[in-house]
N, C-alpha and C positions, 0 to 999 in steps of 0.2 A: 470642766468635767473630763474632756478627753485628755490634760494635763497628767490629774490623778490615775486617772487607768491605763495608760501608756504602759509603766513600768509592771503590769500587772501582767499586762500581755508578753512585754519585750523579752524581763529579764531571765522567767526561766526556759528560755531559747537560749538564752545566752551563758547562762551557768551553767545549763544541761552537761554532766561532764561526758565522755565518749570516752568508749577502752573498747577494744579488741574481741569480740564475742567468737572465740575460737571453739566453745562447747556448741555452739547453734549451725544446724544443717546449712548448706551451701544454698541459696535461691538457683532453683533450674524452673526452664521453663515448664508451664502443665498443660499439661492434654485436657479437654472434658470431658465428660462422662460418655460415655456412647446413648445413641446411636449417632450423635454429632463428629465423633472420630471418624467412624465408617463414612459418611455423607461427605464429609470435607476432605477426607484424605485420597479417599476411591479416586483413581483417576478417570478422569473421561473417555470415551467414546474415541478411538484414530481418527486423524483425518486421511481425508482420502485425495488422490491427485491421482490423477488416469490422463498417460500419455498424449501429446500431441497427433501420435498415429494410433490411439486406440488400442493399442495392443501390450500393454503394461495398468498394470495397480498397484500403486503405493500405499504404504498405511505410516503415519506417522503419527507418534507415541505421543501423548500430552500429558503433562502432569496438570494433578487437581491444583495445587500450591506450588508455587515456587519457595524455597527453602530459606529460613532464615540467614543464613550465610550468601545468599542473592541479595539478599534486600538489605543488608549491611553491608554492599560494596560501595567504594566512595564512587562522587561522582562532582562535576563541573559543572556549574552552570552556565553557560556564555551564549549571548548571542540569540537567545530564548530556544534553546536546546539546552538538553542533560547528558551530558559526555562521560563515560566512563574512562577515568585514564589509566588505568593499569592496563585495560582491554584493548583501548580505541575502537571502542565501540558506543551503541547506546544504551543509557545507565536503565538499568531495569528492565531488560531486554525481554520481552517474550520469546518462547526457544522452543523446540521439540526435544526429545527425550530418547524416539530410536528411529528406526527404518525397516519394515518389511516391503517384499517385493513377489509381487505376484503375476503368470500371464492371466488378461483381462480374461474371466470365465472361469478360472480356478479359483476352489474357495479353499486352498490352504498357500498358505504367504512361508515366506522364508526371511526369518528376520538375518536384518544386516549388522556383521559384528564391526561396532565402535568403541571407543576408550570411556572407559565408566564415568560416568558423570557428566554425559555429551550433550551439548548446548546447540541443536541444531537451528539455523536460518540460513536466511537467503536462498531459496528453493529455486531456482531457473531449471528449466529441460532443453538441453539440446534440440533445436530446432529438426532433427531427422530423429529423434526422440532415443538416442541412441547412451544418451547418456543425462544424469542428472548433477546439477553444479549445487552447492549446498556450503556453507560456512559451518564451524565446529569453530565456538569461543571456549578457548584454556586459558587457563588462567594469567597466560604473559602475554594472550593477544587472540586476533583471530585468524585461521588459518584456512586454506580454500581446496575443500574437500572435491570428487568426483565419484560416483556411482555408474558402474559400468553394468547395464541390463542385462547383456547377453551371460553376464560372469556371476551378476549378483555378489558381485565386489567393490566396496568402496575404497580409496586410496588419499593419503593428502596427497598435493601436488606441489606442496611448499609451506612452509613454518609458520610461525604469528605474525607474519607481514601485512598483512589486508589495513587500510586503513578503512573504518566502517562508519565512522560518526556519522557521519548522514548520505542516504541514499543507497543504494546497491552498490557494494562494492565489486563486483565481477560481471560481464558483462559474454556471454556468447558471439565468436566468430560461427560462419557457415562451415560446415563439414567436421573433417578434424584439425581443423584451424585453433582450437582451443580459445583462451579468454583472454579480455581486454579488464586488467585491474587496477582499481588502486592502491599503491603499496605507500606504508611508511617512506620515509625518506631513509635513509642510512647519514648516520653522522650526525643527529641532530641533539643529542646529548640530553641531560636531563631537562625539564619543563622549568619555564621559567619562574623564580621566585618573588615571592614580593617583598618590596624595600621595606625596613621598620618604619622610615621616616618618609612619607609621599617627596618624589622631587616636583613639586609643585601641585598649583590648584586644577581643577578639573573645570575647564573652559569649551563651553559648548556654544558654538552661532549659531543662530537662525539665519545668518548671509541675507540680513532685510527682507524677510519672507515671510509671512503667516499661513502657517502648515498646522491646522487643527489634526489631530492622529486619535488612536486609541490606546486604551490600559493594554500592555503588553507584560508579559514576565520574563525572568532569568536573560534580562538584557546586560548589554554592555555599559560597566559603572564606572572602569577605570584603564588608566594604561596597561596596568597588570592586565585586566582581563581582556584586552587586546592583545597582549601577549603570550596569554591562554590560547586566546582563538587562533593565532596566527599559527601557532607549535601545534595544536591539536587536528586543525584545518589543514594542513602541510601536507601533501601528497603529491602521488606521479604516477602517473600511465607506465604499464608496462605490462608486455607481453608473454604469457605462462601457456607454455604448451601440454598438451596432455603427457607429455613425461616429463615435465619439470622442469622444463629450460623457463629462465626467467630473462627478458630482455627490455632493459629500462626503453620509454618511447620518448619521453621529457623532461625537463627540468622540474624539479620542486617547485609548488602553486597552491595555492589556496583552491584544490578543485571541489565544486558544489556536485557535477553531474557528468555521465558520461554515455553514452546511446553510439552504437554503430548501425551504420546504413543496412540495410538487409540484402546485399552485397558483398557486404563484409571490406568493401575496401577505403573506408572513408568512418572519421571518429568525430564528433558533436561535443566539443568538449567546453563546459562553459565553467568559470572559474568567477570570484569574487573578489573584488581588491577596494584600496581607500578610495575616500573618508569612510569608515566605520561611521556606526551611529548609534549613538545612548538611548535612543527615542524609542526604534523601530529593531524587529529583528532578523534574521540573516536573509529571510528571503526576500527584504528590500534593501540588503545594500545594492553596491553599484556591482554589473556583472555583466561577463565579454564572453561572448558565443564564437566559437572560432571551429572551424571544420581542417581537421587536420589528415593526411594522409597516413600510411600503416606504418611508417619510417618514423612518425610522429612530426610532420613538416609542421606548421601551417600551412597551408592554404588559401583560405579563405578567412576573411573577419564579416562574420555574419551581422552581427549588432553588438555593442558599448553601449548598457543602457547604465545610465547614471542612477544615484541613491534615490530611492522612492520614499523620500518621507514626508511629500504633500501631495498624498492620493487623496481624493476629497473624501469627506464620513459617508455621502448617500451612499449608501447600497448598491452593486453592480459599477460603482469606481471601479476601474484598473488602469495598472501602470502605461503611461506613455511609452510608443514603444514597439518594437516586436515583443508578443508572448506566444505562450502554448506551441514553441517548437518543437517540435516534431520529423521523424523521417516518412513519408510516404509507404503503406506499408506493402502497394500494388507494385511499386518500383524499384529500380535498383537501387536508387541514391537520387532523392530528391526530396529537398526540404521544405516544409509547410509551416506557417506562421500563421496568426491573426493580430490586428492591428489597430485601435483605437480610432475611430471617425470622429469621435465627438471632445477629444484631446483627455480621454479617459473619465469627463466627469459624467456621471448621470444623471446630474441636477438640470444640466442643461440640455431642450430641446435641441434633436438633430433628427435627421431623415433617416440614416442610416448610422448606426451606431460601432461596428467594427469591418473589418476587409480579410478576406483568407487570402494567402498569397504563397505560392510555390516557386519552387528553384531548383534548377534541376546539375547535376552534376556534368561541367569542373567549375561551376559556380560561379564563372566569369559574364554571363549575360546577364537580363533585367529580369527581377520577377515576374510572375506572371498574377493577374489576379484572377482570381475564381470564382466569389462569391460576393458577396455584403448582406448583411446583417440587419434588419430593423430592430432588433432586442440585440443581446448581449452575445455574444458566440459561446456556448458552450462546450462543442466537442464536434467532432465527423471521426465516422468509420467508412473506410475506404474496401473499394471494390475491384473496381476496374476501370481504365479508360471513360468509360460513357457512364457510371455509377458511383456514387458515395452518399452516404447519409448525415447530414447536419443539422445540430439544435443549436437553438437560441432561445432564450428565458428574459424574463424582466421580474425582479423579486417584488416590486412595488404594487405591481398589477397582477403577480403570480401565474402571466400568462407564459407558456410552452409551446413553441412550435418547430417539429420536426422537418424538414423538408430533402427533397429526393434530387441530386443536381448531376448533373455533366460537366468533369473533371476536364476534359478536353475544349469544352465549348462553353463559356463564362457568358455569354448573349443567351446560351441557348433557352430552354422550357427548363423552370424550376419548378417541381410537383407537389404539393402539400401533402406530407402525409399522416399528422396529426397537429393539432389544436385543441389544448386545453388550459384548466385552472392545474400547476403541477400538485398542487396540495389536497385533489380530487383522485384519491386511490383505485373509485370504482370504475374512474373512465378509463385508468392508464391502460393503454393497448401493447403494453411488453415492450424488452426491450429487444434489440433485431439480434439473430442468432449469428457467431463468426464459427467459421474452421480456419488451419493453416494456409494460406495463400502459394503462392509459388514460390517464395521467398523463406516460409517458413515463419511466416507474420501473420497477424490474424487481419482476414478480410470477410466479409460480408459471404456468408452461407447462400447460392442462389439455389434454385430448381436447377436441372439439367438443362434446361430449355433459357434459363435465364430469364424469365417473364416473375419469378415468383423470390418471394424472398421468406425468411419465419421471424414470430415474436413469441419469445417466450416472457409469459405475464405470469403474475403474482397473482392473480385472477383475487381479490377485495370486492366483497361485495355486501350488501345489508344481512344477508346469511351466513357469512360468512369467511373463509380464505380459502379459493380453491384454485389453486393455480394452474397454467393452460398453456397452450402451444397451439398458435396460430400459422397459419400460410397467407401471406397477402400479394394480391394481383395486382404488380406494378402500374400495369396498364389499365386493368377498371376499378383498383384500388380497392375491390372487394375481398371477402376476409372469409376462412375457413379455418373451423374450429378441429385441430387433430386429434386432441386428448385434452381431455383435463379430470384433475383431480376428486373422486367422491366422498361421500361420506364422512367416516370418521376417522380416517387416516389421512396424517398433511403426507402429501405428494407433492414431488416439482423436480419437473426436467432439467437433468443437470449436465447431460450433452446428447446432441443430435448427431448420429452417427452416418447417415448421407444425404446426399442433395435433394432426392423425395423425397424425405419424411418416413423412412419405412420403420426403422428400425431407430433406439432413441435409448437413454438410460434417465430410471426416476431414483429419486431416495425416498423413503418413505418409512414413517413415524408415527405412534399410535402413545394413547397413555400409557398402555400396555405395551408394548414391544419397542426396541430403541433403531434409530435411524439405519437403514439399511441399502444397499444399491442392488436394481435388478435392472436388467435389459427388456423390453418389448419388444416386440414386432407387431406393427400396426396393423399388419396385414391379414396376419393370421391371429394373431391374440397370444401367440407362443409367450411365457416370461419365463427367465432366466437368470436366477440368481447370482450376485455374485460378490457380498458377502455375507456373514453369517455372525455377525456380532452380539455376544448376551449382551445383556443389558449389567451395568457393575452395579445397577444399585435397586433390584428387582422389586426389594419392599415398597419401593415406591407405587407400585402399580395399586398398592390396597389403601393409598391414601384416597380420603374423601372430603368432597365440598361442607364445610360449614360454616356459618353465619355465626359470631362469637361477638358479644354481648361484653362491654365494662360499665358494671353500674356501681355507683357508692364503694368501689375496692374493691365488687366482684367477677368472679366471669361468669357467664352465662352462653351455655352450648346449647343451636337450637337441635343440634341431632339428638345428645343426650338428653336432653329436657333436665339437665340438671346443673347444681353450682360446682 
């Protein structure tokens, strides 16, 4: 039977003749009918970013869609990343669109003029808030922009040299030290091609090891695209001062990451080298932490950790090893690690499961340790000397526990200061509030007195979301409630503006009215507006709740009672 109807199907596809239809309209793309034009074209709401010293408000333009001509740029896949190569940058990039600039309490802004069609990232602020660092992608690359507050002028500070593929490409010194970037290389000529003919088969070891891993995508398939990676990865430190001088710091390298010390005078620079790997992607190859001086010396080789492609499947696995480096943010230049106890697997009982450990600058002495872990080390924010706050989690048992330690003293009293199930919304007690440090780094917001610290929560509860701003007593560990959110507007504290608690800023959002920022005072109840945003899509506010009904290929509206 399928013999006979074969050619029944086949043949008139295949005799179909084809000519040239030059009378018939050109395919363009269509719009829909409205009101779905309006709804999807309207662009959103600014975002907003409010200065390190509080006294600035940016607004930053968001487009509703990104354009067809975005989304039709090529792109790479290597390494399980999507590289854009005409850009060097990454492929589908989310961007902003403009830049207004306002003093904090003024509600008219001054937009900033940029070149039509402006792709902004990478937003950093000058740690004395004095100026803002920002990328603008063109179309032959990406270039690294600067916004000057006092001037309400933005300027490039150099050409499509930025290399962006992954990470922040630009980095802030202190003062007017200007930035620590990565640039393209010079000289490195076109990307490499691939041969018609493979010069051989694709030979992968397992070096007599049983490393069960996981589905991974846009890995490494071939030489080629080790050859990809290696051109596209290819970067180098170098030094851009705020009028343009550009001064290479290093050789060409595969750099992953870059962080300077909040000192300004010592660089973190970890880079990724062979064996590549087919299996896993770039954030388990092999990779070398090296702390280099402002001349670009080495210094220091902090850790060589080899390829990580037999981290065990449990849950809470991590690499053997130093991870989660970091700078000190209390300090001038001193490094903080954490460290596997249990040889990174989870499956196996251990007493304590990871180590935090510091080093302090010229990096020639032994670490010091500071902490251990019964769960898994998740994070610490730093304070001071005698203060920091650390979690640790375990995903199997979904338990949380925050604890309060002394940076100086590793014997000393470690304070519990929350314990729960983390997947338990109503218990969470916020998370602790930062300002600038001395450094111009974020540390831990105290009272004036330093006995008190704040949490700002999400405040979740069986009524509903109302989010909250807590004061808690280091010392008896009890809690005061400073504000939180009522009724039928969402509120939530989006910075604390001093060390009591007086003064604070909410944004706040209704069905009816779109997200807006005002200032309080606790004290007196004073608010003060400070922006003034319509709403773009106003008809929205007359929409209403219904329950809609498909029976037998009808609908059924319970507001209108009708079909």
């Amino acid at each position: 039977m399928l013999r006979h109807l074969l050619p029944l199907v086949v043949l008139p596809l295949i005799t179909m003749p084809v000519s040239a239809q030059t009378d018939q309209p050109v395919s363009t793309w269509q719009n829909p009918p409205e009101p779905i034009v309006s709804m999807l074209d309207t662009d959103r709401l600014p975002a907003v970013s409010i200065s390190p010293d509080n006294q600035w408000l940016l607004e930053f333009e968001r487009r509703a869609l990104p354009p067809i001509s975005e989304l039709a740029e090529p792109w790479v896949a290597i390494a399980g990343i999507k590289v854009n190569p005409v850009t060097w940058g990454p492929a589908q990039e989310a961007s902003y669109k403009g830049i207004s600039i306002r003093p904090l309490g003024a509600l008219e802004s001054t937009p900033i003029p940029l070149p039509a069609g402006a792709r902004i990232r990478n937003l950093r602020w000058s740690y004395d808030s004095r100026y803002l660092a920002f990328t603008l992608t063109q179309a032959n690359g990406i270039e690294p922009w600067v916004l000057d507050m006092a001037r309400a002028k933005a300027s490039p500070l150099a050409g499509p040299i930025l290399n962006g593929v992954y990470n922040s490409p630009c980095r802030w010194l202190p003062g007017d030290g200007g930035m620590i970037c990565k640039v393209r290389p010079q000289g490195l000529g076109a990307p490499p091609t691939e041969a018609t003919v493979p010069p051989g088969p694709v030979i992968e070891n397992s070096q007599g090891r049983v490393a069960a891993t996981r589905t991974y995508t846009n890995l490494l398939k071939s030489p080629h695209d080790e050859a990809l990676f290696e051109y596209y990865f290819s970067a180098q430190l170098a030094h851009i001062s705020l009028d343009g001088t550009i001064t290479p710091l290093d050789e060409p390298n595969l750099i992953r990451n870059v962080t300077i010390s909040p000192d300004g005078q010592w660089l973190l620079r970890s880079t990724v080298h062979r064996p590549f790997s087919y299996q896993v992607p770039l954030g388990r190859f092999p990779v070398r932490y090296e702390v280099l001086n402002r001349q670009g010396e080495v210094i220091h080789e902090l850790a060589d950790l080899p390829l990580a492609d037999d981290i065990p499947l449990a849950f809470d696995s991590v690499r053997q090893g130093k991870r989660s480096i970091g700078w000190r943010t209390d300090q001038p230049a001193t490094l903080y690690w954490a460290e596997a106890l249990d040889g990174g697997d989870a499956s196996v009982d251990a007493d304590h499961r990871d180590g935090l450990y510091t080093l302090a600058a010229p990096f020639d002495g032994s670490p010091t340790e500071l902490w251990r872990s019964t769960l898994r080390f998740r994070g610490i924010t730093w304070s001071n000397n005698n203060l920091a706050i650390t979690t640790e989690a375990w995903y199997d048992s979904r338990q949380l526990k925050t604890w309060a330690i002394n940076p100086q003293d590793a014997n000393g009293k470690t304070t519990l200061l929350d314990e729960r199930d983390f997947q338990d919304a109503y218990a969470n007690p916020g998370s602790p509030v930062t300002m600038p440090g001395p450094y111009g780094r974020s540390v831990l917001r105290l009272s004036d007195d330093g006995t008190s610290l704040y949490l700002n929560g999400g405040g979740a509860s069986p009524e509903g979301v109302f989010p909250f701003l807590d004061r808690l007593d280091l010392t008896t560990l009890e809690k005061e409630r400073l504000w939180q959110a009522e009724g039928h507007i969402f509120s939530r504290v989006t910075r604390l503006l001093d060390n009591n608690a007086q003064s604070l800023i909410v944004r706040r959002e209704s069905q009816t009215s779109p997200g807006n920022y005002h200032q309080i005072n606790l004290a007196n109840g004073d608010e003060t507006p400070l922006t003034d945003f319509a709403d773009p899509l106003a008809w929205y506010a007359d929409v209403q709740k219904e329950i809609v009904r498909y029976v037998n290929g009808l609908f059924f509206s319970s507001k209108a009672n009708t079909v």
